[in-house]
Biopython code that builds the backbone (N, CA, C, O; Angstrom):
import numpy as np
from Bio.PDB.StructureBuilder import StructureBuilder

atoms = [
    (1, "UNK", "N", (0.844, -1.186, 0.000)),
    (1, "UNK", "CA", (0.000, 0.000, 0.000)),
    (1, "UNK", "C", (0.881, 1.237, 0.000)),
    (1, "UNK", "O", (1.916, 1.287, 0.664)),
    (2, "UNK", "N", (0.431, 2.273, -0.789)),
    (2, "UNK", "CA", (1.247, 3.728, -0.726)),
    (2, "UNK", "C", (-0.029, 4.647, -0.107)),
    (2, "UNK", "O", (-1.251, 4.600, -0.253)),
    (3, "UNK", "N", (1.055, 5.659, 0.794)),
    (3, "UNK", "CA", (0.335, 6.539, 1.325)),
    (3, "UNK", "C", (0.574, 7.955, 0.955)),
    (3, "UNK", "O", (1.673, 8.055, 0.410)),
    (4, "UNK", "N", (-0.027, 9.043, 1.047)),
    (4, "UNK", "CA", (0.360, 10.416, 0.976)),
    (4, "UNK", "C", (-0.247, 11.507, 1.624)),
    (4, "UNK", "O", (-1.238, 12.203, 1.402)),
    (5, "UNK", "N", (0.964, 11.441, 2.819)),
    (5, "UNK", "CA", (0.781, 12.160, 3.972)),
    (5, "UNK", "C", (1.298, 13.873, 4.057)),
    (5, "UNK", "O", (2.155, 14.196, 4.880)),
    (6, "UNK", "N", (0.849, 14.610, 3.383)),
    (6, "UNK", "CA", (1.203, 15.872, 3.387)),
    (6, "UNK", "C", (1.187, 16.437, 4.242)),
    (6, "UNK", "O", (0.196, 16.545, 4.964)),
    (7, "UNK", "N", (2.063, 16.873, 4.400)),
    (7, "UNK", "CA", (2.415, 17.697, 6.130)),
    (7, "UNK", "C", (3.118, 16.906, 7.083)),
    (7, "UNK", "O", (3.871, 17.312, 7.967)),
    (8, "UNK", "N", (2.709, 15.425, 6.741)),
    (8, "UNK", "CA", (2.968, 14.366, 7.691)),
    (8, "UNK", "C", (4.901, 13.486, 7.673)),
    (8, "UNK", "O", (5.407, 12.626, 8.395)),
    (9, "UNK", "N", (5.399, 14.234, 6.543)),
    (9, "UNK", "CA", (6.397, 13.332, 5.828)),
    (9, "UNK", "C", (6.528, 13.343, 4.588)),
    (9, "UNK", "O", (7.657, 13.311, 4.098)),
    (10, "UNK", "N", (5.353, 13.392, 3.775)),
    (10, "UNK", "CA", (5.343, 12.884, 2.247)),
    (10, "UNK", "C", (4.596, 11.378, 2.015)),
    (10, "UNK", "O", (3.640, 10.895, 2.622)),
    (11, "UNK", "N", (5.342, 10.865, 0.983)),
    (11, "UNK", "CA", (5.235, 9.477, 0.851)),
    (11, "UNK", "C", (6.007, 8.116, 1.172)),
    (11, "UNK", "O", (7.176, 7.765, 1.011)),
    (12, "UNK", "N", (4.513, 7.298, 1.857)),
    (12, "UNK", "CA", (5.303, 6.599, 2.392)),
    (12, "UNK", "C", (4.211, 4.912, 1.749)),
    (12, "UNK", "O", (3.040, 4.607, 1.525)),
    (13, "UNK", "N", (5.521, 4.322, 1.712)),
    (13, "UNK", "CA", (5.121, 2.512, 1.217)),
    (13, "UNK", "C", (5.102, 1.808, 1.936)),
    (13, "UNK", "O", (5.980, 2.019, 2.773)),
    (14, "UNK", "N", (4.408, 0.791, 2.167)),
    (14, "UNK", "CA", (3.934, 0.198, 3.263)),
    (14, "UNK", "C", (4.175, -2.024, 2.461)),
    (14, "UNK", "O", (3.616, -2.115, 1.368)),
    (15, "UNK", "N", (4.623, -2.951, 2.776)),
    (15, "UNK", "CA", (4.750, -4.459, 2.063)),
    (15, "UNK", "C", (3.839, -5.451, 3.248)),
    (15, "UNK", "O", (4.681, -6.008, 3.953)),
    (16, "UNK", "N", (3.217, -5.622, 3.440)),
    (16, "UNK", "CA", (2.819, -6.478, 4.462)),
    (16, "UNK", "C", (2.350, -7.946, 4.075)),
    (16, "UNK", "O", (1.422, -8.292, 3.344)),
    (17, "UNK", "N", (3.423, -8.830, 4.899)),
    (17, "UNK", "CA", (3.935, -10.468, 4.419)),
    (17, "UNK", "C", (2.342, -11.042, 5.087)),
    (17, "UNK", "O", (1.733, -10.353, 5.906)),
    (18, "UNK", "N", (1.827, -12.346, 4.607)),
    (18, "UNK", "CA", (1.079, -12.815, 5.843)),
    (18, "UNK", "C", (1.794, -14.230, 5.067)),
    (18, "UNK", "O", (1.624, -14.517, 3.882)),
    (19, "UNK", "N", (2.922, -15.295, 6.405)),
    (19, "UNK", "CA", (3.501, -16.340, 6.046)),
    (19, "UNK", "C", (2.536, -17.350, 5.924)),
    (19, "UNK", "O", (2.424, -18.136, 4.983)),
    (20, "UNK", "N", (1.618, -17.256, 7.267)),
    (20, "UNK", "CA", (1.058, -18.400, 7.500)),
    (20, "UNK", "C", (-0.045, -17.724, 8.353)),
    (20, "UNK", "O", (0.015, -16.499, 8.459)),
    (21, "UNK", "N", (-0.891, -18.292, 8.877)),
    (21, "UNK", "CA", (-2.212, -17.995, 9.579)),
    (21, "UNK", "C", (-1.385, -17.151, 10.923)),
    (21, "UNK", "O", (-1.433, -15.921, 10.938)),
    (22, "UNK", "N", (-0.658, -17.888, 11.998)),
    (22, "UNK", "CA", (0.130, -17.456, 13.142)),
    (22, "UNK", "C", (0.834, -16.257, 12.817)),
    (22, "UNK", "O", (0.668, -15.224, 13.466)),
    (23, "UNK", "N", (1.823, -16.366, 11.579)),
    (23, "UNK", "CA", (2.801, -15.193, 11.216)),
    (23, "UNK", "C", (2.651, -14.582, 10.056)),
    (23, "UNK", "O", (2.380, -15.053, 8.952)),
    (24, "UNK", "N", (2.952, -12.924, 10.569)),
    (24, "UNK", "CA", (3.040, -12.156, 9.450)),
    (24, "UNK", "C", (3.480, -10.820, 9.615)),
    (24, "UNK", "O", (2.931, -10.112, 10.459)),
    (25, "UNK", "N", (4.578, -10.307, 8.780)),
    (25, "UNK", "CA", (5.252, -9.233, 8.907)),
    (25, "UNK", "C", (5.059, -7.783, 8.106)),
    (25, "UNK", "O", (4.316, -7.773, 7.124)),
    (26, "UNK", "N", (5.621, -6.758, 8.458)),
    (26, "UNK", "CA", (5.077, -5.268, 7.552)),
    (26, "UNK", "C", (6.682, -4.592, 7.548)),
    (26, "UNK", "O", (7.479, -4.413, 8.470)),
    (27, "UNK", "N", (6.770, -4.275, 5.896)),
    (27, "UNK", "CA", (8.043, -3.305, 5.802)),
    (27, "UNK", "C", (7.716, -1.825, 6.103)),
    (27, "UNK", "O", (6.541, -2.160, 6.252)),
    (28, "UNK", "N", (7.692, -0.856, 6.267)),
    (28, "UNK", "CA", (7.182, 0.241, 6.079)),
    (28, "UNK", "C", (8.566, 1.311, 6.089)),
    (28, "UNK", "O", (9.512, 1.488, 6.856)),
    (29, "UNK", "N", (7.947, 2.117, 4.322)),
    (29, "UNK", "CA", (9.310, 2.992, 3.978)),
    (29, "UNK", "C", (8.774, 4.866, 3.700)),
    (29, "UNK", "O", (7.855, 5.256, 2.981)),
    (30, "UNK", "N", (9.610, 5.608, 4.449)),
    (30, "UNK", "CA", (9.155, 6.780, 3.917)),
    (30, "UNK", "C", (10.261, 7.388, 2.844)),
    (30, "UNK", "O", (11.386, 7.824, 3.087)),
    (31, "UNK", "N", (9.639, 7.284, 1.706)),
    (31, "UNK", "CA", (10.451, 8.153, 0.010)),
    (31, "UNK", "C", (10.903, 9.019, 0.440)),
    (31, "UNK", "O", (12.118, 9.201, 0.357)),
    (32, "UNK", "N", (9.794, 10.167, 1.272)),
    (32, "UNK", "CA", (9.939, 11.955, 1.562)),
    (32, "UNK", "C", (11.324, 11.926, 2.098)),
    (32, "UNK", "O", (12.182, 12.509, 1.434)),
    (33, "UNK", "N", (11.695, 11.290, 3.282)),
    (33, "UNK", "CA", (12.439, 11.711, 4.137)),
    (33, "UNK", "C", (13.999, 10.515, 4.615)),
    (33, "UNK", "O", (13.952, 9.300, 4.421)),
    (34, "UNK", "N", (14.704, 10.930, 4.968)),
    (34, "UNK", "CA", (15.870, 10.317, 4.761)),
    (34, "UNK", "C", (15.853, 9.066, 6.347)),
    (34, "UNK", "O", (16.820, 8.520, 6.878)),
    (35, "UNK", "N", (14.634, 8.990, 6.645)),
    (35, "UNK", "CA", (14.476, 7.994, 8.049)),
    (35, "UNK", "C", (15.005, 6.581, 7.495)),
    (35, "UNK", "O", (15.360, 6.385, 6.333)),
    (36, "UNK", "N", (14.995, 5.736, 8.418)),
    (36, "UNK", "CA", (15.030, 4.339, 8.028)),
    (36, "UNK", "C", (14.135, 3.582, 7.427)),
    (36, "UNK", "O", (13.578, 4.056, 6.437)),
    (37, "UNK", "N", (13.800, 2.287, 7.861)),
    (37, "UNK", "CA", (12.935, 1.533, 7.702)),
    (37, "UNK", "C", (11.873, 0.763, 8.528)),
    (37, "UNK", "O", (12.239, -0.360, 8.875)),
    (38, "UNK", "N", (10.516, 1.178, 8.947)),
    (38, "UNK", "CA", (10.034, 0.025, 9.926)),
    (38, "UNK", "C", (9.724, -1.094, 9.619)),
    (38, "UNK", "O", (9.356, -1.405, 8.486)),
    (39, "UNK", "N", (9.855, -2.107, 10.872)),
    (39, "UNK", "CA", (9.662, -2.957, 10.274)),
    (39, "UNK", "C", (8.905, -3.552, 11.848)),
    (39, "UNK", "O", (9.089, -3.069, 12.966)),
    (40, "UNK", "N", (8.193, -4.516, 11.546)),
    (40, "UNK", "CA", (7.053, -5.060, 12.703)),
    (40, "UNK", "C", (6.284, -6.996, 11.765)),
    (40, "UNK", "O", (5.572, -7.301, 10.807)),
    (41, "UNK", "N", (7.032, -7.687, 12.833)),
    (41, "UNK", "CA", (6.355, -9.077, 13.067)),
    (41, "UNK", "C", (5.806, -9.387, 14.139)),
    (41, "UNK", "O", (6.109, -9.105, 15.298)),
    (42, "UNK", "N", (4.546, -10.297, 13.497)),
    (42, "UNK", "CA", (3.533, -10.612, 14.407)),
    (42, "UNK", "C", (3.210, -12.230, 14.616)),
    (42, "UNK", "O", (2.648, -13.038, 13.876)),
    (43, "UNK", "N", (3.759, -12.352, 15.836)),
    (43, "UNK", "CA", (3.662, -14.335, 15.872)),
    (43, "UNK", "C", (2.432, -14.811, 16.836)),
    (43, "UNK", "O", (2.445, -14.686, 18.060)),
    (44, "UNK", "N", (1.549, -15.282, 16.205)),
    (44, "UNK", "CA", (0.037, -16.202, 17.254)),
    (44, "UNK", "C", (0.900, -17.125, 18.015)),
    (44, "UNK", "O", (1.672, -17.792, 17.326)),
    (45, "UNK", "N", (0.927, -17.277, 19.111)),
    (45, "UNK", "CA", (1.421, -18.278, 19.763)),
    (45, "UNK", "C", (0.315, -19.451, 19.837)),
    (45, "UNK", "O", (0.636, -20.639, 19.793)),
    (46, "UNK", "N", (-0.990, -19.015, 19.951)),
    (46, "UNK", "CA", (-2.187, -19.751, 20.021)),
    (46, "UNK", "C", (-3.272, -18.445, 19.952)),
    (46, "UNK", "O", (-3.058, -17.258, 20.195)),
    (47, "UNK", "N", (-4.334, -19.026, 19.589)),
    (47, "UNK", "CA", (-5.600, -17.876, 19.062)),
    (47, "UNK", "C", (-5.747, -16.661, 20.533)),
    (47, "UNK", "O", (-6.231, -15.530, 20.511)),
    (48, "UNK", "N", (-5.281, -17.234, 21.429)),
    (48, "UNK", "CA", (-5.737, -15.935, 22.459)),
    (48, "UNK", "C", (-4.162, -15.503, 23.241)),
    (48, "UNK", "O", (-4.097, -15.083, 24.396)),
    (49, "UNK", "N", (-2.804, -15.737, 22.217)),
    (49, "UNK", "CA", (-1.887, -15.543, 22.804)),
    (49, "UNK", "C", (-1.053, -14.799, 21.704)),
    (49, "UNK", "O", (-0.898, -15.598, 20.781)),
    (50, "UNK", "N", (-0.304, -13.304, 21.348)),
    (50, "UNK", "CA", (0.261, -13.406, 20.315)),
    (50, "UNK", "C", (1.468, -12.494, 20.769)),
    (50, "UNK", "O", (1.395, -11.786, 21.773)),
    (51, "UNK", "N", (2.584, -12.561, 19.958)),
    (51, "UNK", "CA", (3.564, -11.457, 20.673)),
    (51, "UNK", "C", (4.027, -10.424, 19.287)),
    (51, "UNK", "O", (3.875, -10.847, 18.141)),
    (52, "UNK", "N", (4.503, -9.271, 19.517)),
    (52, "UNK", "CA", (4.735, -8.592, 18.307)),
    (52, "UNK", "C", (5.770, -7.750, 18.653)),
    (52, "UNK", "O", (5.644, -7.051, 19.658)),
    (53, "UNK", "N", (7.186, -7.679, 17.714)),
    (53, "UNK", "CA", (8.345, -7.286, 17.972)),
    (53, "UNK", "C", (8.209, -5.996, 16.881)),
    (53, "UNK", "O", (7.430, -5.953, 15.929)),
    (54, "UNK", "N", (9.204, -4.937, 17.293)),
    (54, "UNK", "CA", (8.958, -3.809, 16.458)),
    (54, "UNK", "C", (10.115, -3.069, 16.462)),
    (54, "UNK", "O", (10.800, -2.874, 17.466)),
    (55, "UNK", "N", (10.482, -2.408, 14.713)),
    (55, "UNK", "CA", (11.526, -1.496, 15.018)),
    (55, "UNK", "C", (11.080, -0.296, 14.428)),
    (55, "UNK", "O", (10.599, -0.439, 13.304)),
    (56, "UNK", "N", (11.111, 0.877, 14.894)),
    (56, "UNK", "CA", (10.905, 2.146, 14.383)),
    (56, "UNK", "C", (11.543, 3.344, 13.444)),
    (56, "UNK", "O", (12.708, 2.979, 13.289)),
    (57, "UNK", "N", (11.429, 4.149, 12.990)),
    (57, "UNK", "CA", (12.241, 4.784, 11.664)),
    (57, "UNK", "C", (13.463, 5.504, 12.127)),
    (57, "UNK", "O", (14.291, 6.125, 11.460)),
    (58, "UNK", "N", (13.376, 5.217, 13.848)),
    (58, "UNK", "CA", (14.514, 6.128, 14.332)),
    (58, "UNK", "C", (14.979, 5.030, 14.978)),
    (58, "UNK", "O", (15.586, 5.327, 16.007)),
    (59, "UNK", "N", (14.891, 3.394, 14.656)),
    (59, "UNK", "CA", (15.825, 2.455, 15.734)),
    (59, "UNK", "C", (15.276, 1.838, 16.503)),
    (59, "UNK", "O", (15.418, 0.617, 16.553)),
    (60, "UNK", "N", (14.419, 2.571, 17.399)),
    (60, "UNK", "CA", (14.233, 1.922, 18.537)),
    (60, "UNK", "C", (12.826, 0.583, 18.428)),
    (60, "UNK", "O", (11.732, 0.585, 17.862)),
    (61, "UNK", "N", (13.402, -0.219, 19.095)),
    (61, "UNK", "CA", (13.111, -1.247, 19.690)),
    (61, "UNK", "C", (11.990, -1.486, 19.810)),
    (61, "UNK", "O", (11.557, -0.337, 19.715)),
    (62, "UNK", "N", (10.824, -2.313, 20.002)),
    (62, "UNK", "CA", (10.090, -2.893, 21.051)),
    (62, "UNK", "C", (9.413, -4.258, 20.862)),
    (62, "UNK", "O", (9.292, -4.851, 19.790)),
    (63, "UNK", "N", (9.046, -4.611, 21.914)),
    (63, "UNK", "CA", (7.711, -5.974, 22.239)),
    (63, "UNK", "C", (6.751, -5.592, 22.752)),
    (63, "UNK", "O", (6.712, -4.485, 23.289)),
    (64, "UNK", "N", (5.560, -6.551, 22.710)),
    (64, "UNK", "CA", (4.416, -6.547, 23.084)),
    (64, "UNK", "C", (4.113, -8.111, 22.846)),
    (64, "UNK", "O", (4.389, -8.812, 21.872)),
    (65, "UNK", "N", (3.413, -8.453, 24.133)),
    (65, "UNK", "CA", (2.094, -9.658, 24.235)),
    (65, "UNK", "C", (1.239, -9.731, 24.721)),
    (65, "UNK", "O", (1.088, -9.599, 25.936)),
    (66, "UNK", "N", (0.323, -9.993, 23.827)),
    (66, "UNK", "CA", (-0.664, -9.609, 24.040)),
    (66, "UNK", "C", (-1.762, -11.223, 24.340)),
    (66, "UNK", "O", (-1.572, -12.277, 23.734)),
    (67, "UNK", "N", (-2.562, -11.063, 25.112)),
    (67, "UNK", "CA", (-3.423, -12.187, 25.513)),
    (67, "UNK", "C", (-4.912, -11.675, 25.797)),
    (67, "UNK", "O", (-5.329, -10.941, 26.693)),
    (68, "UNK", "N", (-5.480, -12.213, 24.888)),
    (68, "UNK", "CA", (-7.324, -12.552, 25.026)),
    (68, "UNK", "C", (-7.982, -13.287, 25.979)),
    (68, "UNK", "O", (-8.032, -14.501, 25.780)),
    (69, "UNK", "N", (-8.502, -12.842, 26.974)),
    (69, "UNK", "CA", (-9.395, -13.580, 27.628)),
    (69, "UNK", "C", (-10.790, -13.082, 27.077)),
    (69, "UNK", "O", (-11.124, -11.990, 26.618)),
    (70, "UNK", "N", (-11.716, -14.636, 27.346)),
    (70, "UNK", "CA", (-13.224, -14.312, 26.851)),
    (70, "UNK", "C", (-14.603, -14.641, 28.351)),
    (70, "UNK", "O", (-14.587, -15.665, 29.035)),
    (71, "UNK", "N", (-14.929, -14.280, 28.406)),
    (71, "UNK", "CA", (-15.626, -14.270, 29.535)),
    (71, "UNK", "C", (-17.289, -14.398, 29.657)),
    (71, "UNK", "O", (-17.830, -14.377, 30.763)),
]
sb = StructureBuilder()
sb.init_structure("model")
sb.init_model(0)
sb.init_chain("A")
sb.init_seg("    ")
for serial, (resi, resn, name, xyz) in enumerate(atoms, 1):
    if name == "N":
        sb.init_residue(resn, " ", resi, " ")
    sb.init_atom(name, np.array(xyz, "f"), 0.0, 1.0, " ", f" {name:<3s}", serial, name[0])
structure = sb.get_structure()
C-alpha cells in the first residue's frame, strides 16, 4: 500500500507479508524523508496468545504480548 501524507512526511510505502495464519510481517518505507525503515512481526502463539516485535524509523526497539481472555 502507498500513502500520501502531506504535512505528515510525504510518501510513504507500506509491504505487508502474511507467512502463515500465526505469522506475518510489515516493511514500512518513507520516500519523503531520509528515516530508516520500519519494520514489525507478528507471531500467534495460540488464538488468544500473540507477541509482536517492532523497530521504528529512528531504531528503537520494542515488544508486546498480548493475551485474550473471553468471559
Amino acid at each position: 500500500s502507498f500513502t500520501d501524507q502531506t504535512g505528515r512526511g510525504g510518501f510513504k510505502g507500506a509491504l505487508e507479508i502474511e507467512v502463515s495464519k500465526r505469522l506475518r510481517g510489515m516493511i514500512e518505507k518513507n520516500f519523503s524523508l531520509t528515516e530508516d525503515v520500519a519494520l514489525e512481526v507478528e507471531y500467534a502463539i495460540t488464538d488468544a496468545v500473540s507477541i509482536r516485535a517492532t523497530r521504528d524509523e529512528r531504531g528503537d526497539l520494542g515488544a508486546e504480548l498480548e493475551m485474550r481472555f473471553k468471559f
